[in-house]
N, C-alpha and C positions, 0 to 999 in steps of 0.2 A: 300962911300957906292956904290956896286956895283950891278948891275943885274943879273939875269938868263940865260936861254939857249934861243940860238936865234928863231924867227921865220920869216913870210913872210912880215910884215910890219916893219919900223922904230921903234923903243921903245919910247914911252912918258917917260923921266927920273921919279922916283920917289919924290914925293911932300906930302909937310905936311901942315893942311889947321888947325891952330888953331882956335876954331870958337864958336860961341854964338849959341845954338837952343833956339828955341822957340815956344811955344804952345800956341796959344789965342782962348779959348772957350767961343762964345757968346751966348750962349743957353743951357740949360733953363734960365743959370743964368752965370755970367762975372767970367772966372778962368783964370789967366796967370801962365805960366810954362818957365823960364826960365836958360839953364843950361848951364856951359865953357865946352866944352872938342875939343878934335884933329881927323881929320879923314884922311887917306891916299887915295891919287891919284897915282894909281901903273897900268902897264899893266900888266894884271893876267897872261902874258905866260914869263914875267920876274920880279917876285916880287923882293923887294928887297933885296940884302944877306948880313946881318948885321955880325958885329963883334961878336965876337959868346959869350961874357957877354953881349951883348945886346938883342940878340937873344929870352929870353925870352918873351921880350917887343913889340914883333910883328911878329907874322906870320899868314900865309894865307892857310887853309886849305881848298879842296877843299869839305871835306864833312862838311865843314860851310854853304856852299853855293848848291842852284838847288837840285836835291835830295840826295847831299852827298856822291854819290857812283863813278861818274866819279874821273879817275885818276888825272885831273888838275881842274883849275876851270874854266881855258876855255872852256877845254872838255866839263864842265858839261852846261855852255851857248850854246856852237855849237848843244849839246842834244836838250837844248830846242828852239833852234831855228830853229833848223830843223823839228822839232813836229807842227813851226807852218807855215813850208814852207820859211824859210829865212835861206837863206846859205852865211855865212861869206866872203867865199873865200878866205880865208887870211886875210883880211883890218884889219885895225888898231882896239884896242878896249881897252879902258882906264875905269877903274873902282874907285869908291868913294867906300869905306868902312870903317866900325874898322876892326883892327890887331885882333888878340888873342892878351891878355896882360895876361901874369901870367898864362895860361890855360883856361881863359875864354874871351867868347866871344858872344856880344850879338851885333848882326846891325837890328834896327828897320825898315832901310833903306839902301839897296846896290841899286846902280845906275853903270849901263854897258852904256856907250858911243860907240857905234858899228859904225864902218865908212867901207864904199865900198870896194876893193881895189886901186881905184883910190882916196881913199880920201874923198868922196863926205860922209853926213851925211846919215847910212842906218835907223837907229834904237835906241833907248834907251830902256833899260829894266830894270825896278821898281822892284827888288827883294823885301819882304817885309816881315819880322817875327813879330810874334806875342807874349807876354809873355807864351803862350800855346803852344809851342812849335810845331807852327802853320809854314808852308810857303807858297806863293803865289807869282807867278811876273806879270808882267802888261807888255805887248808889247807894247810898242809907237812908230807908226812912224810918221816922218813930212806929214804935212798937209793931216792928215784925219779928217775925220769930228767929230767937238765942237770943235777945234784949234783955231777957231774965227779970223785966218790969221795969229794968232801974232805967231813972229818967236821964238821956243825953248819952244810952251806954246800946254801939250797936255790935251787932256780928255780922262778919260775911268770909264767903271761902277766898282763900287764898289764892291768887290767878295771877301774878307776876312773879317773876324770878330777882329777886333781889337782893340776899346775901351768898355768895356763892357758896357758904358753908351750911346752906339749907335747903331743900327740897321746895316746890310750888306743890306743898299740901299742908292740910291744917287748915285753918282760917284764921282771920283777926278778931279780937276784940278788943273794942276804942269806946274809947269813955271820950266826946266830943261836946265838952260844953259851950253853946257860944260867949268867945270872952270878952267879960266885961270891965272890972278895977283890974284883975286877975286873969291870967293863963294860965290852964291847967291841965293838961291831956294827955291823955293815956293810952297807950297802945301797947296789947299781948298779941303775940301769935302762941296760938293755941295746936298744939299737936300730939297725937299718941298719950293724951288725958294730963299733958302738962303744958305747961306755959316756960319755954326755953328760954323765951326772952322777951323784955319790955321795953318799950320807949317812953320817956317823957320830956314834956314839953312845962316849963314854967317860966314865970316870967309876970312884969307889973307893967299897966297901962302907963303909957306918959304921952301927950298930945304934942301931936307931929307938928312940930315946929322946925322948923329953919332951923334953928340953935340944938333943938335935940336930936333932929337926921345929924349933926355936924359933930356934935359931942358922941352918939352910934359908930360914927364913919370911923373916927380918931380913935376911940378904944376898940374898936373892931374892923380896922383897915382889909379890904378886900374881904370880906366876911363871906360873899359866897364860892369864892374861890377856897377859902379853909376848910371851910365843911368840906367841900368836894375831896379837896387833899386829904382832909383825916379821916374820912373813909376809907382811903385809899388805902392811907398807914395802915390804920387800926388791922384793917385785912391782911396786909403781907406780915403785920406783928400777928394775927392768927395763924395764916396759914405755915409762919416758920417756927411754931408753937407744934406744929401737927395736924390740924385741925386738916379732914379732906375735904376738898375742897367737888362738890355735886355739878353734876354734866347741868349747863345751859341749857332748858326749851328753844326751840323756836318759837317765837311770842308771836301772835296771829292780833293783829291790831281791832282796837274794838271799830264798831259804827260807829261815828263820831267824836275819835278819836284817830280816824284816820291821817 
């Protein structure tokens, strides 16, 4: 499996992260969610160029991602990270996503690793969609404040509506390591001095080969189409649990994310 067109950093080879999520909600009352599926670690300025019967099994559009309309999907992060005064310059930048698989494609969560160009850690950026066909991204950089010191671990307030059985207040705190043999990340929303609920990500490197997108595909047929469904589930198993369900915002789109 090979790369795309070059640019001003080294390329992160492409990787495939088979992996367990999971959701633990401890309030009002104790729900766990947990699902298999595979997420790709590719540099968005060279995805990967599959053999072309594989080809339906993963690709990487840019108007998946940012507000859809930039010609790459870096383009569309450079957009917004210039909307918020941070200029790449080149540096490196390695991304966590779903592929498209089959024409569809849903990420709850894209994660951008954004590096200097010396190398040095600039930024992480929290892409985040919503079943509403909602998006929102979260700027992270090292050691601003609610970081608590610990390294790869940010905070920020909470600005999209995305389980209906929760308010847009509180904030997040993500423990965001970039992955290497290992995925491992961590996501609280924090509210009213508790942590309701947690997401994690895990999962082990294995190098995107042909054979292993195809071995991915067949234990996890339509995989982004599942996720989107068992969110779907798990929701109507909450909401006929009791659980009320909180009035929608209207979501005011960011700059650069328009």
């Amino acid at each position: 499996m090979t790369t795309g067109s070059p640019s001003a950093a080294p390329a992160a080879p492409p990787a495939l992260y088979p992996c367990t999520v999971t959701h633990v909600r401890t309030s009002p009352s104790r729900y766990d969610l947990r699902l298999r599926t595979y997420l790709w670690l590719v540099d968005p300025d060279r995805p990967p160029r599959l053999p072309r019967v594989l080809r339906p099994l993963a690709r990487f559009d840019a108007r998946d991602h940012f507000g859809g309309t930039a010609p790459t999907i870096r383009a569309g992060l450079e957009t917004y990270l210039a909307s918020r005064g941070v200029e790449l310059g080149g540096g490196r930048v390695v991304m966590l996503a779903q592929a498209r698989v089959l024409g569809h494609v849903f990420n709850p969560l894209t994660l951008y690793w954004c590096h200097a160009p010396g190398g040095a850690p600039l930024c992480v950026v929290a892409e985040v969609h919503n079943t509403y066909g909602e998006r929102h991204c979260y700027l992270l950089r090292p050691g601003e404040e609610g970081a608590d010191g610990e390294e790869n671990t940010f905070w920020t307030d909470k600005e999209l509506y995305v389980s209906p059985f929760f308010p847009v207040d509180g904030g997040y705190r993500m423990r965001l390591p970039e992955p290497a043999q290992r995925l491992k990340l961590t996501v609280h929303l924090e509210r009213d001095g508790g942590r309701p609920f947690t997401a994690t990500v895990r999962g082990v490197r294995r190098e995107a080969t042909a054979w292993a997108l195809l071995r991915a595909a067949l234990r996890h047929p339509l995989s982004t189409a599942v996720v989107s469904a068992s969110i779907r589930y798990h929701g109507i198993r909450l909401y006929l649990r009791g659980l009320p369900v909180r009035p929608r915002p209207r979501h005011r789109p960011q700059e650069g994310v328009k």
